[in-house]
N, C-alpha and C positions, 0 to 999 in steps of 0.2 A: 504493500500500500504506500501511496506517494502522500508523506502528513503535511499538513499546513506549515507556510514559510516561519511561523513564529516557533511551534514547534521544533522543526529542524534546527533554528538558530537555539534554542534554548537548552536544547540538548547536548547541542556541540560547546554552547559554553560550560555546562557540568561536566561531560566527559573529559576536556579539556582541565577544569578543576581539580577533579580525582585522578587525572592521568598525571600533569604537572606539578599543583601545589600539596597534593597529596601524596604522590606517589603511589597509589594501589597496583598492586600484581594484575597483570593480565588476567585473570579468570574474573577478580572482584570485580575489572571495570565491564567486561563483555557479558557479567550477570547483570548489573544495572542496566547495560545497555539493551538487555534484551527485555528484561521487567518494564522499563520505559517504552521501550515502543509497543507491546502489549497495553501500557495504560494508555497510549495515546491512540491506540488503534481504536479501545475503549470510547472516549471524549468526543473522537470522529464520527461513532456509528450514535451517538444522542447529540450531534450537531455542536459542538463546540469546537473553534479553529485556536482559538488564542487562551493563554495560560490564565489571564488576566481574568477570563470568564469562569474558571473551575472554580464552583462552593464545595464547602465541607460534605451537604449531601451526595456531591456525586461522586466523592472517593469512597462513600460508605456505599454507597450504592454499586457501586466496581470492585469489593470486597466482599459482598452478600455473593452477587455473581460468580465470583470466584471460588468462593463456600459453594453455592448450586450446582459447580461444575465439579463437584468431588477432591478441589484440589488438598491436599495435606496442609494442616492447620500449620506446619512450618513453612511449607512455600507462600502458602497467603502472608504469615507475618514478614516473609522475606521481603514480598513485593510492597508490602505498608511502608517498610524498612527503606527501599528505596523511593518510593515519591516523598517519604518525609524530609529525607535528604535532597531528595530534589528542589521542593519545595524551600525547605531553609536554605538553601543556599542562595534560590532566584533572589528571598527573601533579603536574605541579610546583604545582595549585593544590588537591594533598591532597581531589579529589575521586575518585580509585582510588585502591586501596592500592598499584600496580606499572605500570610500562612495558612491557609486553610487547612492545613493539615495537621498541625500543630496542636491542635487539641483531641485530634483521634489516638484514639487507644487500641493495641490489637487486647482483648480477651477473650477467655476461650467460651467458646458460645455456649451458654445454660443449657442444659440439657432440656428443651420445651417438648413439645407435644407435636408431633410430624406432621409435615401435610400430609393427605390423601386425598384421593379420590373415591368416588361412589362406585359402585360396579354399573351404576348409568350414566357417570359422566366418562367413566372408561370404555363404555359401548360407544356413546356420543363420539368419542374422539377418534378409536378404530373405524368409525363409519364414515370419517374425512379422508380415510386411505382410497384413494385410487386404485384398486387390487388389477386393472385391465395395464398396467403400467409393470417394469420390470425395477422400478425404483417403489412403486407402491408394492409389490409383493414380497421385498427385500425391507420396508419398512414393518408393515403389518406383522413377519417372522419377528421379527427384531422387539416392536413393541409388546406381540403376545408374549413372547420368551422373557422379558424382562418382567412383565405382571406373573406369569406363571411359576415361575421359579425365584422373585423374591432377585435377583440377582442385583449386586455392586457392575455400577457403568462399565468400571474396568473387568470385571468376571465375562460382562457379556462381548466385548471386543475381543478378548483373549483365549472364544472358545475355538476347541478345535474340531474339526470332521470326526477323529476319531474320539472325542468325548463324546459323542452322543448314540445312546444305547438305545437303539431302539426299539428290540424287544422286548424290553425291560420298562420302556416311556420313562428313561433316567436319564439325568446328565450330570458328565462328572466335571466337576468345578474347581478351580485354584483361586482361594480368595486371600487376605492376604498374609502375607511371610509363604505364598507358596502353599500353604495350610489346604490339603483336597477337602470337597466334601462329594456327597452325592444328593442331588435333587430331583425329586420327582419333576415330570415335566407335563405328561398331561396330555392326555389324545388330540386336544386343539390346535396346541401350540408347537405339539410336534408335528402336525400336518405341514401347518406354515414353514415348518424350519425344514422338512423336506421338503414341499414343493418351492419354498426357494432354492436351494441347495441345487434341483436336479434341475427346475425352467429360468433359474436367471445366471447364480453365482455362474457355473461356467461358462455363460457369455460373454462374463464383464471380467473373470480372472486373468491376470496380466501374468507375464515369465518375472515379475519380480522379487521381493521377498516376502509375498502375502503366503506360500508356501501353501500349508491345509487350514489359514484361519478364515474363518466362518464368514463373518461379515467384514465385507469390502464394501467401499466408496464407488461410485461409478465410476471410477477411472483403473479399479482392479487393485487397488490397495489396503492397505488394513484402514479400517473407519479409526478414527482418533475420539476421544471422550469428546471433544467441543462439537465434530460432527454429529453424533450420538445428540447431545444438548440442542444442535439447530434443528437436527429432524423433528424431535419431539416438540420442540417449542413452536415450530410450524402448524404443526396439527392441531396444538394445544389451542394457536389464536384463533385457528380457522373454523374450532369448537368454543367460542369464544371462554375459554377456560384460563387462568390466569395464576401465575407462581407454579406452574408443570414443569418439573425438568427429569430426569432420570431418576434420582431415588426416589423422587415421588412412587415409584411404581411399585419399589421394594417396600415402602412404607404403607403402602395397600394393598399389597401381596400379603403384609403382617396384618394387619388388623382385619379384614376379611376374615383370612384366618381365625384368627383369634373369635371373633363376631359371630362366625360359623361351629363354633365350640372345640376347633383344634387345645391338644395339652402345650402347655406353654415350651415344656421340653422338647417338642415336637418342633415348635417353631423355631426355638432357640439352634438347634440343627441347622435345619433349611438355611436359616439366613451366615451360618456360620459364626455367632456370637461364640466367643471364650468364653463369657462369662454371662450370667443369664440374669443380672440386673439390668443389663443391656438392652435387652427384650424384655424384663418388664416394664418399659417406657408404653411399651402398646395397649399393655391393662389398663391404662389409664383410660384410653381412648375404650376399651371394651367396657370397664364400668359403667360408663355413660353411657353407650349402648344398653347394656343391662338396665341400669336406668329408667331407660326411655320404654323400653318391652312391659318394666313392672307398672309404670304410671299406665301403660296404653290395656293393659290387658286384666292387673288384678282384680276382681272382685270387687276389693274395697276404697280402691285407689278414688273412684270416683266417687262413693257415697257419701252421702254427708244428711246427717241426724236432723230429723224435722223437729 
């Protein structure tokens, strides 16, 4: 991407910074350099050309995003790490009028209550897929696979041909540290992931090193997380559904579950939790389900003494 002339100038003068008054090694200046022009590719796509116009909302807002897209809660604090130095330096050399950055904090995010989806706005949104298309039949796989199996963005780029059992309707999964599990997968969603597999992947597989991974981009490549993120977020506006991105889907794979009377160890599996506080985050969400069953259904819930 070609960034705006203020951009480029303001870059060159912090790189120039850290390269001469600082002196940082090659690696520290070529990490900022690549973190900056991700945040500036960021500012481009919600319309701002010049540094002068960036508030404090939109670095927070370019950080949630980066939370949405699964990145490791150190690489987000890396990238904070360098716009705030970025920023202080435009700052303290009177080329912005303000810091805006300066008073963001990286913490580690509360552990809240996930989004989901309804199993109607997740029909809603399957039903945006174009299935007569070799890119709608390659999404459709992609998206029932990732509602079906509960899967991490990165578990579902990383599958391979030979993970998928299909006599069995399993798939074996590397979540992370490498950590296997096995996941049920479900007559559905294994249809889609063969007839992708056998009417589109090898027309669109390239001699490069996509090798036996699963889902390729159309140009025959291994799909990347941010791709994964744009597909879904496509669908998601064109079902006018809003804050969808990828673990949404494992986060409604879990409470479904859970809502559907699955044992919590059962879930704790699936999703590959170590540890099964982890997964009791979705009790929550099932309580109030519960909840809602006893007000709608009890006996007594509604009576009330004359």
């Amino acid at each position: 991407m070609d960034y705006s002339a203020d951009f480029k100038k303001k870059h060159q003068l912090f790189l120039n910074y850290i390269k001469f008054e600082k002196g940082l090694a090659f690696n520290s200046i070529n990490s900022y350099q690549i973190d900056l022009k991700h945040y500036f590719t960021y500012l481009m796509e919600i319309s701002i050309f010049h540094i002068n116009d960036v508030k404090t909302e939109h670095i927070e807002k370019y950080l949630y995003k980066l939370y949405e897209m699964e990145l490791a809660q150190s690489s987000r604090a890396r990238y904070l790490s360098s716009i705030r130095a970025f920023h202080q330096f435009l700052y303290y050399n009177k080329y912005i009028d303000s810091d805006v950055s300066e008073n963001i904090e990286f913490t580690r995010k509360k552990r809240e209550l996930p989004d989901t989806l309804s199993i109607a706005e997740i029909e809603l949104l399957i039903d945006k897929i174009n299935i007569n298309t070799k890119q709608g039949i390659r999404d459709r796989s992609m998206i029932e696979t990732l509602y079906a199996c509960g899967l991490r963005v990165s578990e579902l780029i990383n599958i391979r041909k030979n993970d998928i059992i299909n006599e069995a309707e399993i798939l074996r999964v590397f979540g992370k540290g490498s950590k296997e599990r096995i996941v049920p997968i479900g007559s559905n969603a294994l249809y889609w992931l063969n007839r992708y597999i056998s009417d589109v992947r090898g027309n669109i597989i390239s001699n490069s090193l996509s090798n036996d991974i699963v889902y390729l981009n159309m140009r025959g490549k291994q799909l990347s997380r941010m791709g994964v993120w744009k597909i879904i977020k496509y669908y998601a506006d064109s079902a006018g559904l809003f804050n969808v991105h990828p673990h949404t889907f494992r986060h409604s794979f879990a409470t479904h579950l859970l809502e559907g009377g699955a044992d919590l160890r059962a879930v704790q599996e699936m999703l590959g939790h170590s540890d099964i506080s982890t997964t009791q985050i979705y009790t929550h969400i099932d309580r109030e389900f519960i909840k809602e069953v006893h007000r709608s259904f009890h006996p007594r819930e509604n009576y009330r003494s004359s």
